[in-house]
C-alpha positions as a Markdown table, in Angstrom:
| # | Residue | x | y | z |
|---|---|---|---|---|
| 1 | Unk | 83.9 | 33.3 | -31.7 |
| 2 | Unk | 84.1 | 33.1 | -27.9 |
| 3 | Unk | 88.3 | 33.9 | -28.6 |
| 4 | Unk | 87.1 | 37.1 | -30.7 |
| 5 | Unk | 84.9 | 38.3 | -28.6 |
| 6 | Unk | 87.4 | 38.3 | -25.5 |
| 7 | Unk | 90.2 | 39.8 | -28.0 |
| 8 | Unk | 87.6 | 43.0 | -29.4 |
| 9 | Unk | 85.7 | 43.8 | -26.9 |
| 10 | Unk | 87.5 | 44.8 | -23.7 |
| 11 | Unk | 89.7 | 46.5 | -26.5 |
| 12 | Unk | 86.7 | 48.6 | -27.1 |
| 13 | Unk | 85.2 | 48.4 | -24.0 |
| 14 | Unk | 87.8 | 50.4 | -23.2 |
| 15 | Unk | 87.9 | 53.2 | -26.1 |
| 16 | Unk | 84.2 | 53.9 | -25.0 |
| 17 | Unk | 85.3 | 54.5 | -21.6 |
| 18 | Unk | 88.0 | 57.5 | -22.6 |
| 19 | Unk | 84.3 | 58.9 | -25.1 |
| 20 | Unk | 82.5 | 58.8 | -22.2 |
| 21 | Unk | 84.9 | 60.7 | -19.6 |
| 22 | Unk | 85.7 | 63.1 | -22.1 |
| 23 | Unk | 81.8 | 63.7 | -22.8 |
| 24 | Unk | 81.4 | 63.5 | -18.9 |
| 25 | Unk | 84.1 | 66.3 | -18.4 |
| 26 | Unk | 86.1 | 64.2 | -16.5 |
| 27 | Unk | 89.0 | 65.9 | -17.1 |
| 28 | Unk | 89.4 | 69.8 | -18.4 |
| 29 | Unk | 91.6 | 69.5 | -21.8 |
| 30 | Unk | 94.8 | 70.8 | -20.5 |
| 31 | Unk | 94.5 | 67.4 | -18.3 |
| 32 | Unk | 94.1 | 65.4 | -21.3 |
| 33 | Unk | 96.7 | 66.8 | -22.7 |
| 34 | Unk | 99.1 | 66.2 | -19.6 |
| 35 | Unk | 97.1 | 62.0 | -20.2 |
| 36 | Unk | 98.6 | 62.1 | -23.8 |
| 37 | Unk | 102.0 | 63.4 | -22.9 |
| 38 | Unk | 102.8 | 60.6 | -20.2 |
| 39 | Unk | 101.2 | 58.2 | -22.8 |
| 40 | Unk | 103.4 | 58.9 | -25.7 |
| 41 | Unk | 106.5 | 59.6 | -23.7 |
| 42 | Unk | 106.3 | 57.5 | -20.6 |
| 43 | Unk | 104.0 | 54.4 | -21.2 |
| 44 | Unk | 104.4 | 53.9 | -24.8 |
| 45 | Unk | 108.0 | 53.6 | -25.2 |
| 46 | Unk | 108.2 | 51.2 | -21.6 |
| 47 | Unk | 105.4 | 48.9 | -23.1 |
| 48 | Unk | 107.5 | 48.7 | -26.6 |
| 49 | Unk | 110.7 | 48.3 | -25.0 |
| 50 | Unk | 110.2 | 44.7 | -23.7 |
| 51 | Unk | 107.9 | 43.5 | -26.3 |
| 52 | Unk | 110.5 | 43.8 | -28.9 |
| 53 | Unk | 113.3 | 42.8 | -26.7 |
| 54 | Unk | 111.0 | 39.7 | -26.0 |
| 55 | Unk | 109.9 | 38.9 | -29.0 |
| 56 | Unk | 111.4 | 35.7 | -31.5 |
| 57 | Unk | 113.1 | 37.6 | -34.6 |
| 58 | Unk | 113.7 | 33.7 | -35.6 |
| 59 | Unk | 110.0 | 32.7 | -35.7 |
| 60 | Unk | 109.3 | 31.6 | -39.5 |
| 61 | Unk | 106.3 | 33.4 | -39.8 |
| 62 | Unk | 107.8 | 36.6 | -38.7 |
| 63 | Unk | 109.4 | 37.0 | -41.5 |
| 64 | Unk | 106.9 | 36.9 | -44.1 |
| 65 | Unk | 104.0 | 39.0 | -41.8 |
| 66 | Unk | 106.8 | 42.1 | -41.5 |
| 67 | Unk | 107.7 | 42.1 | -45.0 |
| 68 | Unk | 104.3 | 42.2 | -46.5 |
| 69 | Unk | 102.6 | 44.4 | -43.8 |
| 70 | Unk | 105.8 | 47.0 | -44.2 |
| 71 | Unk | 105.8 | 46.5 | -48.1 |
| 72 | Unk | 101.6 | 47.0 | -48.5 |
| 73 | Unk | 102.1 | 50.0 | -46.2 |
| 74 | Unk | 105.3 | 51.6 | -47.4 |
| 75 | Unk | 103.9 | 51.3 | -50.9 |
| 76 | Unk | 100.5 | 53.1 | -50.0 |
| 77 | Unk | 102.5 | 55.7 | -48.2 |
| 78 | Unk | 103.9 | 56.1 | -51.7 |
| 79 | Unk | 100.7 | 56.6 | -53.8 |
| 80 | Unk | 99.2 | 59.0 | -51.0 |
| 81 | Unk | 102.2 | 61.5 | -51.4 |
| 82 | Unk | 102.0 | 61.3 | -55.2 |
| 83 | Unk | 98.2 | 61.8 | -55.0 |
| 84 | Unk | 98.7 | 65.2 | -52.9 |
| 85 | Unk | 98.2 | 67.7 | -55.5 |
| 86 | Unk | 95.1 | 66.1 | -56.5 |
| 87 | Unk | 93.9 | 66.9 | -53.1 |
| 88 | Unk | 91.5 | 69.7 | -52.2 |
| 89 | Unk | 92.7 | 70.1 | -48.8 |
| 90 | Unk | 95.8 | 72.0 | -46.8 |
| 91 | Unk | 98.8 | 70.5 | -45.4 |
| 92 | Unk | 98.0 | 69.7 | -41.7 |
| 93 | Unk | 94.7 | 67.9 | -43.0 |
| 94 | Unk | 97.4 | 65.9 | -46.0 |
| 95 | Unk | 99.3 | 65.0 | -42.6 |
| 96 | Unk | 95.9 | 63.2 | -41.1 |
| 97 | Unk | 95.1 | 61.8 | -44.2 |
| 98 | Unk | 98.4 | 60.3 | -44.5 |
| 99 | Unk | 98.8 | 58.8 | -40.6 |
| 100 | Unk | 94.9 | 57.6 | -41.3 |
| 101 | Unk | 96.0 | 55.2 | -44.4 |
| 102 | Unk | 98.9 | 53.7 | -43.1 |
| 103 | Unk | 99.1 | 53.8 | -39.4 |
| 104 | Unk | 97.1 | 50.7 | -37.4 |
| 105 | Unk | 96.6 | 50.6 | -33.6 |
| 106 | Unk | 98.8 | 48.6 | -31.7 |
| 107 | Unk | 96.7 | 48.4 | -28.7 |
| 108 | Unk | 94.0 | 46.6 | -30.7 |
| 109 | Unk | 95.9 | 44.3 | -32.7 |
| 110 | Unk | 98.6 | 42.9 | -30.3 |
| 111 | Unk | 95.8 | 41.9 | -27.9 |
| 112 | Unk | 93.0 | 40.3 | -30.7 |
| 113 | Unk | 96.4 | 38.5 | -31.9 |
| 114 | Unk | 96.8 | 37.0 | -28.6 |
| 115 | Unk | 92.8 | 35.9 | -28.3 |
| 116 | Unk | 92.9 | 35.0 | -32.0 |
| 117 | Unk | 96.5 | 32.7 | -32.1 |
| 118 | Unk | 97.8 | 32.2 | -29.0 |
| 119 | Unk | 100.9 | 32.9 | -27.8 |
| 120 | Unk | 102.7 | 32.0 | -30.6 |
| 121 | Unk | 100.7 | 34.5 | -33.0 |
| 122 | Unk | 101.1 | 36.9 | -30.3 |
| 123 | Unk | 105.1 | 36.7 | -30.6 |
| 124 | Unk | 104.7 | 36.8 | -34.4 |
| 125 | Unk | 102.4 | 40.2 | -33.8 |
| 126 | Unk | 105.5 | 41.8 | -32.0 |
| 127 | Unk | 107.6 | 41.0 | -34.3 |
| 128 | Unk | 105.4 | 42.5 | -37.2 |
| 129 | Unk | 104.7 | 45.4 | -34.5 |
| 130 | Unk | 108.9 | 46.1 | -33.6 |
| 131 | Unk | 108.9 | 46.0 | -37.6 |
| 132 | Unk | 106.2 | 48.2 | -38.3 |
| 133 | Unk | 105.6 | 50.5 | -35.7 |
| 134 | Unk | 109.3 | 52.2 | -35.9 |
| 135 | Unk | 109.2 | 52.2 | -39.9 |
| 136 | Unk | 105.5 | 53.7 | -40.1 |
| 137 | Unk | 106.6 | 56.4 | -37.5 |
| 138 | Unk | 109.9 | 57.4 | -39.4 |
| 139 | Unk | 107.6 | 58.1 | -42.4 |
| 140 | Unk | 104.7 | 59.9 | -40.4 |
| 141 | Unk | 107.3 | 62.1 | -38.8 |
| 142 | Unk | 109.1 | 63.1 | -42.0 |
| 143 | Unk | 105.5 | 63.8 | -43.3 |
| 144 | Unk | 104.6 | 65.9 | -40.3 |
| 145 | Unk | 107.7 | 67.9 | -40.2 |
| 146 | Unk | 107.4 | 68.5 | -43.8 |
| 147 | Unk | 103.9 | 70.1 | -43.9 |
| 148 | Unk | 102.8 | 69.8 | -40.2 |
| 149 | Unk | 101.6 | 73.2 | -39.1 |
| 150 | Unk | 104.6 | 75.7 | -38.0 |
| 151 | Unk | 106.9 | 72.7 | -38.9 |
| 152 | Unk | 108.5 | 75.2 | -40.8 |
| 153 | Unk | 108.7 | 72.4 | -43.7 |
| 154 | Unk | 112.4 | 71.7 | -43.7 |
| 155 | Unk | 114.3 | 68.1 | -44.1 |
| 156 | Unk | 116.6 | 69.0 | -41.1 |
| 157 | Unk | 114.2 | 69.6 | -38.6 |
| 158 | Unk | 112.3 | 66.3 | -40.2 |
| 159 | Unk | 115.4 | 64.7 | -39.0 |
| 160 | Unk | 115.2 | 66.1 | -36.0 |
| 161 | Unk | 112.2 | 65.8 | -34.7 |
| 162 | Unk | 112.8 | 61.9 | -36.2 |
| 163 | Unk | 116.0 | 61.9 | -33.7 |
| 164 | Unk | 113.4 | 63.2 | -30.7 |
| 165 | Unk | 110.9 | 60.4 | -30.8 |
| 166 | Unk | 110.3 | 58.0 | -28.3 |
| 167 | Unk | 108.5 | 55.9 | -30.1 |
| 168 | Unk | 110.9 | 55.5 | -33.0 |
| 169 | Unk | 113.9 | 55.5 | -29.7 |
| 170 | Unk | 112.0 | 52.7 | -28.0 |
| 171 | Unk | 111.9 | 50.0 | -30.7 |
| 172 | Unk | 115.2 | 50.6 | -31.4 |
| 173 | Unk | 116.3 | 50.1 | -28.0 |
| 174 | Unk | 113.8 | 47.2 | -27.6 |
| 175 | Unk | 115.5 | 45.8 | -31.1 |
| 176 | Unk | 119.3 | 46.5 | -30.2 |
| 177 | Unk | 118.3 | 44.2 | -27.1 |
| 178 | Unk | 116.8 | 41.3 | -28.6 |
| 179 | Unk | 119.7 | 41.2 | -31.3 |
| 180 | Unk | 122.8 | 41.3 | -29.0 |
| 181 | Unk | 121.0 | 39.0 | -26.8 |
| 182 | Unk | 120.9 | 41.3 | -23.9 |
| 183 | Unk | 120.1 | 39.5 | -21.0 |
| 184 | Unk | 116.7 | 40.0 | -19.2 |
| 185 | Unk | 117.3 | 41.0 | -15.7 |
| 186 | Unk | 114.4 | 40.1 | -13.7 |
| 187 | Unk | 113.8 | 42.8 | -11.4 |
| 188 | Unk | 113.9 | 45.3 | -14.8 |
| 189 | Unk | 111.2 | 43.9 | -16.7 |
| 190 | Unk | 109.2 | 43.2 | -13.5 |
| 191 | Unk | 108.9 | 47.0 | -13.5 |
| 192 | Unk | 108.7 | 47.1 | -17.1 |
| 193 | Unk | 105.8 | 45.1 | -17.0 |
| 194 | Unk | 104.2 | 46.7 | -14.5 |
| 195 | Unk | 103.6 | 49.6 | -16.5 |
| 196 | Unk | 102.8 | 47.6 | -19.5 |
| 197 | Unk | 99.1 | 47.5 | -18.6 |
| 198 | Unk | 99.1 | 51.3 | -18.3 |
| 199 | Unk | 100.2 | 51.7 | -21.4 |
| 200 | Unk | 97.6 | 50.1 | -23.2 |
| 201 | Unk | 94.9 | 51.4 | -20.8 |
| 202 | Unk | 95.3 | 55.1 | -21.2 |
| 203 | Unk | 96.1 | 54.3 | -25.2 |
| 204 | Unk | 93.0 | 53.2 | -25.7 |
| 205 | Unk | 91.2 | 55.5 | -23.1 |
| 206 | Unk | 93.6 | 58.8 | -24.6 |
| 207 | Unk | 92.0 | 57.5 | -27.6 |
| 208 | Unk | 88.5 | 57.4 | -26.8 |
| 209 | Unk | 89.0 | 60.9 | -25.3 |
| 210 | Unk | 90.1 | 61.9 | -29.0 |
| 211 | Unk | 86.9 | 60.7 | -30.7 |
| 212 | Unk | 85.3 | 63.4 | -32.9 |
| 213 | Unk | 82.0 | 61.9 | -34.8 |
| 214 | Unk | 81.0 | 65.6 | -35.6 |
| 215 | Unk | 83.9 | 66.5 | -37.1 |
| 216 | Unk | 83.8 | 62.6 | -39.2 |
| 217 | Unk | 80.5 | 63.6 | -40.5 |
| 218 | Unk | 81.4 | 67.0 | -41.4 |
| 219 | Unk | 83.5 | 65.6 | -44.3 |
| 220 | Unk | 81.7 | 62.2 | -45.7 |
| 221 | Unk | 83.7 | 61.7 | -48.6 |
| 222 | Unk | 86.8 | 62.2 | -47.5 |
| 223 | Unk | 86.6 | 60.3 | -44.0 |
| 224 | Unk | 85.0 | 57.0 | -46.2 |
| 225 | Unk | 87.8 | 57.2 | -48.6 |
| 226 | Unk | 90.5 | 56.9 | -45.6 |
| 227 | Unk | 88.6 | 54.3 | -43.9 |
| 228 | Unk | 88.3 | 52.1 | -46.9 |
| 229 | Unk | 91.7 | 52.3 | -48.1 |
| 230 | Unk | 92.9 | 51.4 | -44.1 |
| 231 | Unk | 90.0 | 48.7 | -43.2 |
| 232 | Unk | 89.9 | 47.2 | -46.7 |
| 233 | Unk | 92.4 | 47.9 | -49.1 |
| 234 | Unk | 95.4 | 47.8 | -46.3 |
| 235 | Unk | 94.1 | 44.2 | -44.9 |
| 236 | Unk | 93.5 | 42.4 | -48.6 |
| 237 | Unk | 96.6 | 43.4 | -49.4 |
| 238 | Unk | 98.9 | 42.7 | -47.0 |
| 239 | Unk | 96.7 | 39.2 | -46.8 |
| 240 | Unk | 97.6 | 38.5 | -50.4 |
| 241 | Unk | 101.5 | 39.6 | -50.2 |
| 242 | Unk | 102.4 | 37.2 | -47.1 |
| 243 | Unk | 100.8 | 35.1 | -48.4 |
| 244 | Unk | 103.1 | 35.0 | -51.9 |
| 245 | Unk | 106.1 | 35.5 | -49.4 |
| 246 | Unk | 105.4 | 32.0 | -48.0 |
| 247 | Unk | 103.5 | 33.0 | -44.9 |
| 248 | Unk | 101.5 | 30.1 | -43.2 |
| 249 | Unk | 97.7 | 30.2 | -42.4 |
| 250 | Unk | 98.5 | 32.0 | -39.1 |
| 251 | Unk | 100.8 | 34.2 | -40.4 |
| 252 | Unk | 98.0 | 35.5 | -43.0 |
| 253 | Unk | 95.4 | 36.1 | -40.8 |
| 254 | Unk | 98.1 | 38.2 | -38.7 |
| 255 | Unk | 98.7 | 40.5 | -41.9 |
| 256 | Unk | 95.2 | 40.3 | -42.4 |
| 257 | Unk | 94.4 | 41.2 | -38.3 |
| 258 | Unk | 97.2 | 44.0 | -38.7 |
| 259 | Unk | 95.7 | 45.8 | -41.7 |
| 260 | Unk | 92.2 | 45.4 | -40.4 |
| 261 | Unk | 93.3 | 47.5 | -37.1 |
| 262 | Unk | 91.7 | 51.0 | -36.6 |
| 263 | Unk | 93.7 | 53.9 | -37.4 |
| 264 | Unk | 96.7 | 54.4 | -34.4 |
| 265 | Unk | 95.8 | 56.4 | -31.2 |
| 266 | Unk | 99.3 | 57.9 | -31.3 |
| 267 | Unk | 98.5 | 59.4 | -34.5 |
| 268 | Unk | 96.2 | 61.7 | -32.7 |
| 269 | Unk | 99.0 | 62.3 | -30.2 |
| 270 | Unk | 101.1 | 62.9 | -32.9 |
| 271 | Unk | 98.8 | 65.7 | -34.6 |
| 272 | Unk | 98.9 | 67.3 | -31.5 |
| 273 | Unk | 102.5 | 67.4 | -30.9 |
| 274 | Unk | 103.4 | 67.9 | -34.7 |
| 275 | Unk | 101.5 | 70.7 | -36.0 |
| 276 | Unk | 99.0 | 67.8 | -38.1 |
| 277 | Unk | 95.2 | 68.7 | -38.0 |
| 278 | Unk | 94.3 | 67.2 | -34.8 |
| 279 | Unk | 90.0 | 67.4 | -35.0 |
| 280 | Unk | 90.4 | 65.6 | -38.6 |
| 281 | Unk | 93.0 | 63.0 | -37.3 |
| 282 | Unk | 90.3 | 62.4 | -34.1 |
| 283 | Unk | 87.5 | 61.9 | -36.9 |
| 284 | Unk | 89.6 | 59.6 | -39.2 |
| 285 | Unk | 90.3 | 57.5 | -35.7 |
| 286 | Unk | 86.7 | 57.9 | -34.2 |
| 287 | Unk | 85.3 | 56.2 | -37.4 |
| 288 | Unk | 88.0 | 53.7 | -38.3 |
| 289 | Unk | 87.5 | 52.4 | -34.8 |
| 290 | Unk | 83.6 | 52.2 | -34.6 |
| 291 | Unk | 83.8 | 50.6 | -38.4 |
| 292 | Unk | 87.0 | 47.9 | -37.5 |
| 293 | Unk | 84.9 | 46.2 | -34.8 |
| 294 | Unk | 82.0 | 45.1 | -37.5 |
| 295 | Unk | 85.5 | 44.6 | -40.6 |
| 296 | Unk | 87.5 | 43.0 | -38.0 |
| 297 | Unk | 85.0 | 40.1 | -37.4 |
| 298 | Unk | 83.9 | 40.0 | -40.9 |
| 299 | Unk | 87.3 | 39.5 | -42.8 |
| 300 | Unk | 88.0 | 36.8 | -40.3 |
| 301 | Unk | 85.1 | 34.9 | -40.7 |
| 302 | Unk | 85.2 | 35.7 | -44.6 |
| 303 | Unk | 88.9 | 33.8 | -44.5 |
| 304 | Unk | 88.2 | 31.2 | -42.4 |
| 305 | Unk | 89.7 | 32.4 | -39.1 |
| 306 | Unk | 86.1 | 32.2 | -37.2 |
């Protein structure tokens, strides 16, 4: 319990901390903005860089964590496209709805995953994370081009705008690396490092800045339905399919850790950026993040993990 506790709850500690400033004024928007543009261009990509480029492609775990937590994703990615014309809402709001099913926050599971397994479980988690993180934001960015707000809806600039992101840039580079067995030169990822703390600071605080409760209780239904399907459906599932992969105990809980995660703070970011509707993406966020750190706790003590 004591290994939980020190994995959640600085994680959140730290969400509250970006709610609060925001509530505070802190900062005027345009500054928050400025906070999420050095976030998703600047700190994101350094922190992914050398945690893929670190991490142990090899590890026999690995293998069976990023197929199933890919596979359960990819396939409910799937379903929620098909299931677009039976939704009663417009195409940004589709584009939230779709980041808040699939897309899990990073900066919350890599560091439970440490707390929970060790440093072992915490290579496996950036393995699953160089895996999933670059797959999950090829499909959210063809879904954003496609009916993101003055997107314009085309394939090319889908491709385009696929071409332009760091995030998508940053585990490939990280993954290129690793492969080709790149040295690591010392000096580089001393710097690297450096600003690996940063990045998972003003994640999480960029994301507490982003919370919107009003706007989560402004559409009940809706908002429930997204946070099931990514704090239940997404967890027991990807549990279940490493598991018939030949994933280990540990490997398990980290498919069940990485579906349990919140929705992503970069999917906020992304919104913003990508024409998506940013105040319902903030919602979806705002309550998969209060909800995950009473699921969290609760699917690992249901399984045995706690």
């Amino acid at each position: 319990m004591s290994g939980l506790l020190t994995g959640i709850v600085p994680v959140f500690a730290m969400i509250a901390l970006g709610w609060g400033l925001k509530k505070r004024d802190f900062l005027a928007d345009d500054g928050w903005r400025a906070v999420e543009r050095l976030t998703y261009f600047v700190f994101y990509p350094t922190f992914l860089i050398p945690a893929v480029w670190r991490a142990d492609f090899a590890g026999g775990a690995a293998g069976p964590v990023a197929m199933a937590t890919v596979g359960v994703a990819l396939t409910v990615a799937l379903l929620t496209v098909l299931a677009k014309p039976l939704m009663r809402i417009n195409d940004p709001a589709f584009t939230s709805v779709f980041q808040g099913v699939i897309r899990w926050n990073g900066f919350v599971f890599l560091p439970v995953a440490g707390a929970m397994f060790g440093p072992t479980g915490l290579g496996v988690a950036a393995v699953a994370f160089g895996v999933l993180a670059p797959t999950l934001n090829v499909v959210c960015v063809l879904v954003l081009a496609r009916w993101g707000a003055g997107q314009g809806g085309g394939w090319p600039l889908a491709l385009s705008s696929l071409a332009r992101n760091p995030i998508i840039w940053a585990c490939g580079i990280g993954a290129a690396l690793n492969l080709t067995g790149v040295p690591k030169p010392e000096l580089l990822m001393a710097t690297l490092d450096l600003m690996g703390p940063g990045a998972i600071a003003l994640g999480l605080i960029t994301a507490g800045a982003g919370l919107s409760f009003r706007y989560a209780a402004s559409r009940p239904v809706l908002m429930l339905a997204v946070t099931a399907v990514k704090l239940i459906v997404l967890p027991l599932a990807m549990y279940w399919l490493t598991g018939v992969l030949g994933g280990d105990r540990m490997a398990q809980g980290l498919a069940l850790l990485a579906g349990a995660s919140p929705g992503a703070a970069a999917s906020y970011v992304m919104a913003r950026q990508m024409g998506g509707d940013a105040p319902l993406m903030a919602g979806v966020v705002a309550l998969t993040t209060v909800v995950s750190a009473f699921t969290i706790p609760i699917l690992l003590m249901v399984f045995g993990y706690i």
